[in-house]
C-alpha positions as CSV (number, residue, x, y, z in Angstrom):
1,X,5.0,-13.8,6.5
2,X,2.4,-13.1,9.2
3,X,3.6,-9.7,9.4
4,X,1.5,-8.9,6.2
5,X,-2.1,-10.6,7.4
6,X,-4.7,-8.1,8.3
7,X,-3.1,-5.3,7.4
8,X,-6.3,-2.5,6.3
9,X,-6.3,0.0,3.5
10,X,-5.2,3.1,5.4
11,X,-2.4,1.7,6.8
12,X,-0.6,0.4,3.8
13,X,-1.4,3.7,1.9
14,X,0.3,5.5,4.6
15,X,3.0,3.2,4.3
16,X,3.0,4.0,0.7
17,X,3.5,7.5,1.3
18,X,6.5,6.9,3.4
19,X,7.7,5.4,0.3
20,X,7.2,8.6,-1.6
21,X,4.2,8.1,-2.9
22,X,1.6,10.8,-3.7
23,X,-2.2,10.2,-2.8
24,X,-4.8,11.3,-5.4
25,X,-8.4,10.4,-5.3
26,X,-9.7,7.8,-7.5
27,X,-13.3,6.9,-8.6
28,X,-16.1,7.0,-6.0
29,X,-14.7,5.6,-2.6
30,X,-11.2,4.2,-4.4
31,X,-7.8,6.2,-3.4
32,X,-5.0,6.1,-6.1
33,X,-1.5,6.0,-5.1
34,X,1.2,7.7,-7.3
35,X,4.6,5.6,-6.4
36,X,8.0,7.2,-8.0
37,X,8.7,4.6,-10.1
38,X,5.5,5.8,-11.8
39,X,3.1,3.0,-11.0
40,X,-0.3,3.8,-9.7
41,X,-1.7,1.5,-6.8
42,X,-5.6,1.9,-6.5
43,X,-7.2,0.9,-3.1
44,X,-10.4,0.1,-2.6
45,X,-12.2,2.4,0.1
46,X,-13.6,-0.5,1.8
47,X,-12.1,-0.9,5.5
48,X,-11.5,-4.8,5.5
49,X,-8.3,-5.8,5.5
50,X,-6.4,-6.6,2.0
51,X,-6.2,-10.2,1.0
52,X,-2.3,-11.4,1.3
53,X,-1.9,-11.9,-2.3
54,X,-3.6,-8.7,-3.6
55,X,-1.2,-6.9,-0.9
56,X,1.9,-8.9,-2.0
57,X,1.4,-7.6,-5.6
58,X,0.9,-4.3,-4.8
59,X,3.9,-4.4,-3.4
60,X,6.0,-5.2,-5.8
61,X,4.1,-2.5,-8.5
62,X,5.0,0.0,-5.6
63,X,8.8,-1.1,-6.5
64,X,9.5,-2.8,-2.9
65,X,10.3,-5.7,-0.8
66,X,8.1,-7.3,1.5
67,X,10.8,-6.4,4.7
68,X,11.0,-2.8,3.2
69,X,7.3,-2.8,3.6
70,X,6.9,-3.9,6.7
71,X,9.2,-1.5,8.0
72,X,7.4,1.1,6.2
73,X,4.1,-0.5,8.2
74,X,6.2,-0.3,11.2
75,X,6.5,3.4,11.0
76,X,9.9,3.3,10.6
77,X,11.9,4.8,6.9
């Protein structure tokens, strides 16, 4: 799925939050993400992109599917 290649930090935690997620900081440059299935999703605060496997498994913690993910990336709800 080339849709999830390259995507950075800020953009999937702002898809995260379109989710319903709820930002907190974490430890020095890390940003925690609070999802409402109760999982917490740390991100590193380093601007290169996420490795695909690292992003696929956040995404499933977050409680979604790769095409509801996307379409969160997408800007779309």
């Amino acid at each position: 799925m080339p849709e999830l290649r390259n995507v950075r930090p800020e953009e999937a935690i702002a898809a995260l939050e379109r989710a319903g997620g709820l930002t907190r900081r974490g430890k020095g440059t890390h940003v925690n993400v609070k999802m409402p299935n109760g999982q917490i999703i740390t991100f590193s605060g380093h601007r290169a992109p996420i490795k695909i496997g690292l992003l696929k498994s956040m995404i499933r913690k977050a409680g979604l599917t790769e095409e509801e993910f996307v379409r969160l990336l997408e800007g779309k709800p």
